[in-house]
BADO-352431 format. One line per field, with one value per residue (C-alpha): z, y, x; residue in one letter; chain. Coordinates in nm, 4 decimals, always signed. Last residue first. Example, Ala and Ser with C-alpha at 12.3 -4.5 7.8 and 13.67 -1.06 7.14 Angstrom:
% BADO-352431
z <- +0.7140	+0.7800
y <- -0.1060	-0.4500
x <- +1.3670	+1.2300
rest <- S	A
kette <- A	A
//
This chain:
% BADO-352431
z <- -4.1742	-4.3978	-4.4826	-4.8640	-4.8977	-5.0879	-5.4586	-5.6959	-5.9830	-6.1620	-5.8016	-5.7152	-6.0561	-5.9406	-5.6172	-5.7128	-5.9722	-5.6827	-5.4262	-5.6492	-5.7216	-5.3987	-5.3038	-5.5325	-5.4590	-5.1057	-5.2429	-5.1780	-5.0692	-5.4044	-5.4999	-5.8970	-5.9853	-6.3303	-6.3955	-6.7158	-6.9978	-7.2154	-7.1979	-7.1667	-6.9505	-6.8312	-7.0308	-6.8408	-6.9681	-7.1344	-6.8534	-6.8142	-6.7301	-6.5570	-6.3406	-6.2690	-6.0668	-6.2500	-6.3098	-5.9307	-5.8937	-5.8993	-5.5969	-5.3201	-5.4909	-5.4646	-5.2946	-5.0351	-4.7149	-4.5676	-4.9493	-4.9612	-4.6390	-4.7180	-5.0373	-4.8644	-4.5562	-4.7807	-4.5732	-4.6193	-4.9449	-5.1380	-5.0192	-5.1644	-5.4621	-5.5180	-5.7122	-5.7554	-6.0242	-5.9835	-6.2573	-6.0742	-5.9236	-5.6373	-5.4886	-5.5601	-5.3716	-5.0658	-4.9724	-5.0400	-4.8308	-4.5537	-4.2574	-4.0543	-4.2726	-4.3423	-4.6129	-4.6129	-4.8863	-5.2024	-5.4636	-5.7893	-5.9088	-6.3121	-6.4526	-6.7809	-6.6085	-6.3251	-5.9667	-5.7491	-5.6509	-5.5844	-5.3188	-5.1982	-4.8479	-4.6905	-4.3514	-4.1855	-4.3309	-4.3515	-4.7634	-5.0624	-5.3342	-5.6460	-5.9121	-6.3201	-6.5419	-6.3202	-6.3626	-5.9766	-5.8172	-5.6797	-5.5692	-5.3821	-5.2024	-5.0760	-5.1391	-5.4347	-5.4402	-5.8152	-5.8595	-5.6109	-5.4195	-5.0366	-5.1282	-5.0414	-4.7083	-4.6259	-4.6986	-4.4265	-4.5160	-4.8480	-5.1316	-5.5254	-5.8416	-6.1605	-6.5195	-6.8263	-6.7808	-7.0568	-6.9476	-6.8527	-6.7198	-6.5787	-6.2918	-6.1671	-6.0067	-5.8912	-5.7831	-5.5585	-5.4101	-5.3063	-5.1958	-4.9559	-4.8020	-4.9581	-4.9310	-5.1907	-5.5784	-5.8857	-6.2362	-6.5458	-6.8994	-6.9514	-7.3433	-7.3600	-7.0781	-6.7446	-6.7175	-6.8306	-6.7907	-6.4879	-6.3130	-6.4350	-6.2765	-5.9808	-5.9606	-5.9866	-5.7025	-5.4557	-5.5737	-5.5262	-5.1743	-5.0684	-5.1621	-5.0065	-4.6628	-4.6499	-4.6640	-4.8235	-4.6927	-4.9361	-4.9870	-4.6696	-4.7091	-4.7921	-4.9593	-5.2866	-5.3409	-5.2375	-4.9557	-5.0163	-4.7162	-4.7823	-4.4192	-4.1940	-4.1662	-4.3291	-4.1635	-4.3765	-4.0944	-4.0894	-3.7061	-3.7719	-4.0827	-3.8420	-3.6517	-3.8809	-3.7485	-3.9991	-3.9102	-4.2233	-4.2081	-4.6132	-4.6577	-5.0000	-5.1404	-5.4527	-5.7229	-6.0556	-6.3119	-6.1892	-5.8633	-5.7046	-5.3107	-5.1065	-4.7748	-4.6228	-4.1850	-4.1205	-3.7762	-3.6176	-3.4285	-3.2014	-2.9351	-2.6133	-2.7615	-2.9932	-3.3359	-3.5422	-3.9118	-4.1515	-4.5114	-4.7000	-4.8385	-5.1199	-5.4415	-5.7846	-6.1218	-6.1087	-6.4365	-6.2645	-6.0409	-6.2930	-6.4657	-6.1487	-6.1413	-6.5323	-6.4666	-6.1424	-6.3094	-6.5988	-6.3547	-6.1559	-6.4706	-6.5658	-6.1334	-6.1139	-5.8765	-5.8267	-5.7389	-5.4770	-5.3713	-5.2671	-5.0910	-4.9038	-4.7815	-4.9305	-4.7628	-5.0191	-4.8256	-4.8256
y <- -4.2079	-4.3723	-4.0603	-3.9925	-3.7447	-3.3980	-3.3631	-3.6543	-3.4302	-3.6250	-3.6591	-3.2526	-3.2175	-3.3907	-3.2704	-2.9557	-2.9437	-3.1025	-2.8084	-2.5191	-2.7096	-2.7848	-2.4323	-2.2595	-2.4908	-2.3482	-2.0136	-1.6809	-1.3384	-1.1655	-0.8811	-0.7886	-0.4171	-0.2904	+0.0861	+0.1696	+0.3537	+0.0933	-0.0677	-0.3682	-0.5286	-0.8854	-1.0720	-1.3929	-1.7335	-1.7614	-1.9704	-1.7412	-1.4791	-1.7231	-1.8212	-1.4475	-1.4288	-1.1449	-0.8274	-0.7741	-0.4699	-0.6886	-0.8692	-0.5867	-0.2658	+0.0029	+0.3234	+0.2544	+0.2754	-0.1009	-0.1880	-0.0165	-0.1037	-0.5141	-0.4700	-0.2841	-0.5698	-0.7958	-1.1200	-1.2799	-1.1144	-1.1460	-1.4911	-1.6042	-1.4416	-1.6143	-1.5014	-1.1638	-0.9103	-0.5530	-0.2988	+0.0173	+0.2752	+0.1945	-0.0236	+0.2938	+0.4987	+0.2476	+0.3366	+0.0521	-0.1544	-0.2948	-0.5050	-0.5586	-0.8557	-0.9831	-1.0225	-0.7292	-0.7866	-0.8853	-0.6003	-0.6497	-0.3281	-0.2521	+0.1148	+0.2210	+0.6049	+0.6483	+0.5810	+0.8529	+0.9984	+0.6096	+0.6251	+0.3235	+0.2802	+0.2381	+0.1033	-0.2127	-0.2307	-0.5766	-0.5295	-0.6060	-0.3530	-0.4032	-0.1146	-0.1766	+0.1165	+0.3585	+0.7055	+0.7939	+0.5112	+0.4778	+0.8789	+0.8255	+0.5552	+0.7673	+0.8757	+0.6222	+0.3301	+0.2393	-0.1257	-0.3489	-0.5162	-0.4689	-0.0635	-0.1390	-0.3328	-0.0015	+0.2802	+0.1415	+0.2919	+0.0984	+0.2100	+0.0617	+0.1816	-0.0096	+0.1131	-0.0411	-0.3639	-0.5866	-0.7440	-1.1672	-1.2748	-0.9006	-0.9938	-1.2469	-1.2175	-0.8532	-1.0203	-1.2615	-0.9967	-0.7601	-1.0939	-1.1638	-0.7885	-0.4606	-0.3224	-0.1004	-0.2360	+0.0009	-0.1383	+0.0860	-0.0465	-0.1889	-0.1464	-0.4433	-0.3160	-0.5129	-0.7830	-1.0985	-1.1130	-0.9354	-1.1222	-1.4262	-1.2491	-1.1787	-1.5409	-1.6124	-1.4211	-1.5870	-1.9130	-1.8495	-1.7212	-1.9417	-2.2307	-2.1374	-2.0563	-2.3377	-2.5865	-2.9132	-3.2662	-3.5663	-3.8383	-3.8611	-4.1614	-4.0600	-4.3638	-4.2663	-3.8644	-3.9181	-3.7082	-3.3387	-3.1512	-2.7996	-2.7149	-2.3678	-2.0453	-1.7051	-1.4305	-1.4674	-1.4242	-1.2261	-1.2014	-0.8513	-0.9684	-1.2144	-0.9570	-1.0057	-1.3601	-1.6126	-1.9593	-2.2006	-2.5221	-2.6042	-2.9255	-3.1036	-3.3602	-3.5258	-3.7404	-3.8034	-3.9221	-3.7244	-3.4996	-3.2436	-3.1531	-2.8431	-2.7534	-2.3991	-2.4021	-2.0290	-2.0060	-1.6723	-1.4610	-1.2406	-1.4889	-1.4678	-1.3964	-1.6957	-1.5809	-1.9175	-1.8999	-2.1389	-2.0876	-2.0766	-2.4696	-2.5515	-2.8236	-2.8439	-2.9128	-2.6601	-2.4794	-2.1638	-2.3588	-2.5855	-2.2475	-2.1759	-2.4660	-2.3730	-2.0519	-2.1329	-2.4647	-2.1938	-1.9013	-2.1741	-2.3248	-1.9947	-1.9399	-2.2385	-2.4610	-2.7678	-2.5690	-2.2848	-2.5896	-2.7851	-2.4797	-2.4308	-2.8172	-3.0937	-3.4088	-3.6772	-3.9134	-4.3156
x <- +4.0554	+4.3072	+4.5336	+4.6423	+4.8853	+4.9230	+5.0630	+5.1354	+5.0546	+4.7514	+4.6428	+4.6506	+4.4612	+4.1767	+4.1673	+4.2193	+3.8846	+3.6743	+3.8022	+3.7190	+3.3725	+3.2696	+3.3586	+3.1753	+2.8870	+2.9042	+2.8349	+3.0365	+2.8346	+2.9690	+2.7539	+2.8133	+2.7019	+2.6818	+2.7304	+2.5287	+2.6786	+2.7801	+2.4330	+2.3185	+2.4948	+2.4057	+2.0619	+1.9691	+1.9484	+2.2423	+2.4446	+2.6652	+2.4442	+2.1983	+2.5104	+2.5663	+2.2219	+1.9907	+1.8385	+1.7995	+1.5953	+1.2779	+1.4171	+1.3653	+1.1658	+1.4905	+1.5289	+1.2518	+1.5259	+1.4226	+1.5308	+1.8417	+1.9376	+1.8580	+2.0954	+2.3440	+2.3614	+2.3936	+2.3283	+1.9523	+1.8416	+2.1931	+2.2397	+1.8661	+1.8818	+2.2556	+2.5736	+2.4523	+2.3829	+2.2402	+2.2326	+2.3508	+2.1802	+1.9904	+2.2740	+2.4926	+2.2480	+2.2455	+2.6214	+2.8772	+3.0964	+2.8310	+2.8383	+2.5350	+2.4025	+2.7465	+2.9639	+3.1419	+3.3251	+3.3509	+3.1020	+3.2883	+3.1849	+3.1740	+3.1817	+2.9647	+2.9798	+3.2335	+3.1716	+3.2727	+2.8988	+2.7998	+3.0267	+3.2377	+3.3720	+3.0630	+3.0228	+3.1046	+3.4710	+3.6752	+3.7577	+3.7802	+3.5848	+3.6707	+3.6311	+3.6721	+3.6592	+3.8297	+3.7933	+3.8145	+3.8328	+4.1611	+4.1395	+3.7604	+3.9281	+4.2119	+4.5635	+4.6228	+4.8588	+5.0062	+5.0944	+5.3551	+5.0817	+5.3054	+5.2677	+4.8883	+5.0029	+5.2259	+4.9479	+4.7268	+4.3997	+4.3856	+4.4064	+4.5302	+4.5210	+4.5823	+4.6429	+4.6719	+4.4546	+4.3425	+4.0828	+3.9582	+4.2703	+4.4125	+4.0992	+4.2550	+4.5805	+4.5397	+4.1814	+4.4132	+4.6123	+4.3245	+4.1520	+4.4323	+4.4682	+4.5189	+4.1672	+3.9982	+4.0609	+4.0546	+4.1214	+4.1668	+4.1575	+3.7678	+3.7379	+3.5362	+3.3090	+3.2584	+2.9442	+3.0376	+3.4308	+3.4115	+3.1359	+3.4149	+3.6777	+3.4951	+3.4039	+3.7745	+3.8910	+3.6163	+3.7579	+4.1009	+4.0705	+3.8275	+3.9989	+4.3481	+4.1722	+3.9186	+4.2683	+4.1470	+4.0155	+3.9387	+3.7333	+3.4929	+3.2898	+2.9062	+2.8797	+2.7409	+2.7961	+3.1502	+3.2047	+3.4741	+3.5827	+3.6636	+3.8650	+3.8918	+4.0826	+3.9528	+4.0828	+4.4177	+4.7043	+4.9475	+4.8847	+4.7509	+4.5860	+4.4169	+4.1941	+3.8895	+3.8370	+3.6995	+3.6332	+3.4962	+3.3713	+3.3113	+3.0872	+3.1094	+2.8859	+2.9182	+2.7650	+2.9833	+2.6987	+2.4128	+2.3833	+2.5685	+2.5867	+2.6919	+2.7136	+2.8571	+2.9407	+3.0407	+3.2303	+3.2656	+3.5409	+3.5914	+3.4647	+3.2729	+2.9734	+2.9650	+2.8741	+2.7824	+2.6287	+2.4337	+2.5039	+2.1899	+2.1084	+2.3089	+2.1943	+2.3178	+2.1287	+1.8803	+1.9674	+2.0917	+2.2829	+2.4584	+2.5343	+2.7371	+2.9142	+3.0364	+3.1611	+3.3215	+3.4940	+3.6025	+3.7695	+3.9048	+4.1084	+4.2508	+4.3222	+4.5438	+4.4305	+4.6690	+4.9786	+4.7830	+4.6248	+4.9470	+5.0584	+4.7430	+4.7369	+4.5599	+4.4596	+4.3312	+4.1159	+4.1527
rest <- X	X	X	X	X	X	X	X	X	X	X	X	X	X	X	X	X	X	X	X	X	X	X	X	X	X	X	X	X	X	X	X	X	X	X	X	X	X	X	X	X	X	X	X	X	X	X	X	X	X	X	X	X	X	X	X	X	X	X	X	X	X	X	X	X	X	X	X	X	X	X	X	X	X	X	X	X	X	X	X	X	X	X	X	X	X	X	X	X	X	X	X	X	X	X	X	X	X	X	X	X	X	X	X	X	X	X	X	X	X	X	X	X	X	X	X	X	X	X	X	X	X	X	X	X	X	X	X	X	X	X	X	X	X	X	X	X	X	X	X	X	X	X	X	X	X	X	X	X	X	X	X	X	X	X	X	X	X	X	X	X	X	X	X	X	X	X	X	X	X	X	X	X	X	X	X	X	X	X	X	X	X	X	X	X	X	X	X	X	X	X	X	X	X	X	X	X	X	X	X	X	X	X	X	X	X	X	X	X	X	X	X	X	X	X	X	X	X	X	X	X	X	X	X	X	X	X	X	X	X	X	X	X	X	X	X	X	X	X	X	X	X	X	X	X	X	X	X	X	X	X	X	X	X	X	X	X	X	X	X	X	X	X	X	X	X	X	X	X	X	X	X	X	X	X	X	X	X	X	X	X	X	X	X	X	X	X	X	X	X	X	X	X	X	X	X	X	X	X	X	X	X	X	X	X	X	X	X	X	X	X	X	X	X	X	X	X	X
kette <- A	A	A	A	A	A	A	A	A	A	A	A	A	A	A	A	A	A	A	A	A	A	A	A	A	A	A	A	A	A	A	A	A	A	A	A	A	A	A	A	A	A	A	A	A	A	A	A	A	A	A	A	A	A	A	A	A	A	A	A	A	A	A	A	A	A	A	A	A	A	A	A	A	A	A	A	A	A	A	A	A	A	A	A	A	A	A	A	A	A	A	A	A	A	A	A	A	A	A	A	A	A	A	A	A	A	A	A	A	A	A	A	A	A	A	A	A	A	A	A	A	A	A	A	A	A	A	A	A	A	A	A	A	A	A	A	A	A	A	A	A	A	A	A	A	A	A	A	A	A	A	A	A	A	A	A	A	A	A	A	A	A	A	A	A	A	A	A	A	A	A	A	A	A	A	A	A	A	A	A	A	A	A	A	A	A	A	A	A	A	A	A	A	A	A	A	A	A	A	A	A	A	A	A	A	A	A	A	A	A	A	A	A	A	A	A	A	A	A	A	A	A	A	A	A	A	A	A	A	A	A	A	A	A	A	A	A	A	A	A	A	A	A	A	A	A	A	A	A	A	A	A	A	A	A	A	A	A	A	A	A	A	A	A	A	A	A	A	A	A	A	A	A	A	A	A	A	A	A	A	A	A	A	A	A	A	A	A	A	A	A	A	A	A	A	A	A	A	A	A	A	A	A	A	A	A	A	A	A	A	A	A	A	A	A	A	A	A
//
């Protein structure tokens, strides 16, 4: 029997507290070797506007697993209100290979991606962090408005996005432009569709944290090279980083940085102890999400698991 779950049922059985932890803890597995991802392989048909992302995972020891996220995302969606991620987490036991249980990509990702940024918060920002600056207005604006207040105390919160009705949707302060919500802020997330910068390093304050989610493509970028150059750089995977941010690759093709020395560290050796994270009050500190397949596994075990203790979704015989 598999466990189908759908977004609603997720959004019950995956609160973000508890995602914020599994991430923190999956991702120290993958500092210490104990979890297994190949790079994400990706499809771009030409006769499609979209592209299909196929992520698989697998973890070892005394609860084996495999997971396989088949994700389609299609920038157009928020048109359709739509999120432009659309696809299924499917979860294998790690002995038989039988399929165990089948969740919505959309509801995972969302959460997930929202709680590693919290956690890259909670490691890297300042203490005194008190303003928060997101660009974009879409799902992962709304989810990091969720998370990020979790691990800092937030007084202030600014919000653009080029379409001045989906920031007013996020019911916090909406600035005129992206220079405006950043201005100051001690916190910046960046969330959005763009393929060219919409973050300068000129408007960055000193000692600020980026949560670097978008864009996660090799031809796609949100930030200009300099603030690559200048910030202490942290990413959820060497190998992602190298192979798919497209500001990372820039910088390096440009000679402002020297490729993987600049990268002080993945965030599950920061949580894991094995890295140092900030250093320095003054620094900026840079976190570049790509999204990991163990993330997913992960997000998707931890609902499972609280989805049966709830009686939520249904069991299917496949």
């Amino acid at each position: 029997m598999a466990l189908i779950l759908g977004h609603a049922d997720i959004a019950r059985a995956l609160p973000m507290e508890e995602c914020i932890e599994a991430m923190a803890a999956v991702l120290g597995a993958q500092a210490r070797g104990e979890v297994h991802q190949p790079l994400r392989s990706v499809s771009v048909p030409p006769a499609s506007e979209g592209l299909m992302g196929l992520m698989p995972a697998h973890r070892g020891g005394a609860r084996p697993l495999f997971s396989l996220k088949a994700v389609c995302i299609f920038p157009g969606n928020s048109a359709r209100g739509l999120d432009a991620h659309q696809g299924t987490v499917t979860l294998f036991d790690g002995e038989t290979g039988a399929p165990s249980a089948i969740l919505d990509a959309s509801a995972i990702t969302e959460i997930r991606t929202a709680a590693v940024s919290a956690l890259a918060t909670r490691l890297l920002a300042r203490e005194d962090a008190r303003t928060l600056a997101i660009l974009g207005a879409g799902v992962q604006a709304a989810a990091h408005l969720r998370a990020l207040p979790l691990v800092r105390d937030f007084d202030r919160v600014r919000v653009y996005s080029p379409t001045c009705a989906h920031a007013e949707r996020l019911g916090v302060e909406v600035a005129p432009s992206a220079r405006d919500a950043v201005r100051d802020a001690d916190v910046v997330v960046t969330a959005t569709n763009a393929r060219e910068p919409v973050l300068e390093r000129a408007w960055l304050a000193e000692g600020a944290h980026v949560n670097a989610v978008g864009a996660s493509a090799p031809t796609s970028r949100e930030l200009d090279t300099a603030t690559v150059a200048a910030a202490a750089l942290f990413c959820d995977s060497r190998e992602s980083l190298e192979h798919e941010a497209g500001e990372y690759r820039l910088a390096v093709e440009e000679g402002l940085i020297d490729g993987a020395s600049h990268v002080r560290a993945e965030l599950g050796e920061v949580a894991a102890g094995l890295r140092p994270g900030r250093t320095s009050p003054r620094e900026i500190t840079l976190f570049r999400s790509l999204g990991l397949a163990i993330e997913d596994m992960a997000a998707a075990e931890h609902a499972v698991d609280n989805a049966r203790a709830l009686g939520l979704g249904t069991e299917v015989e496949l």
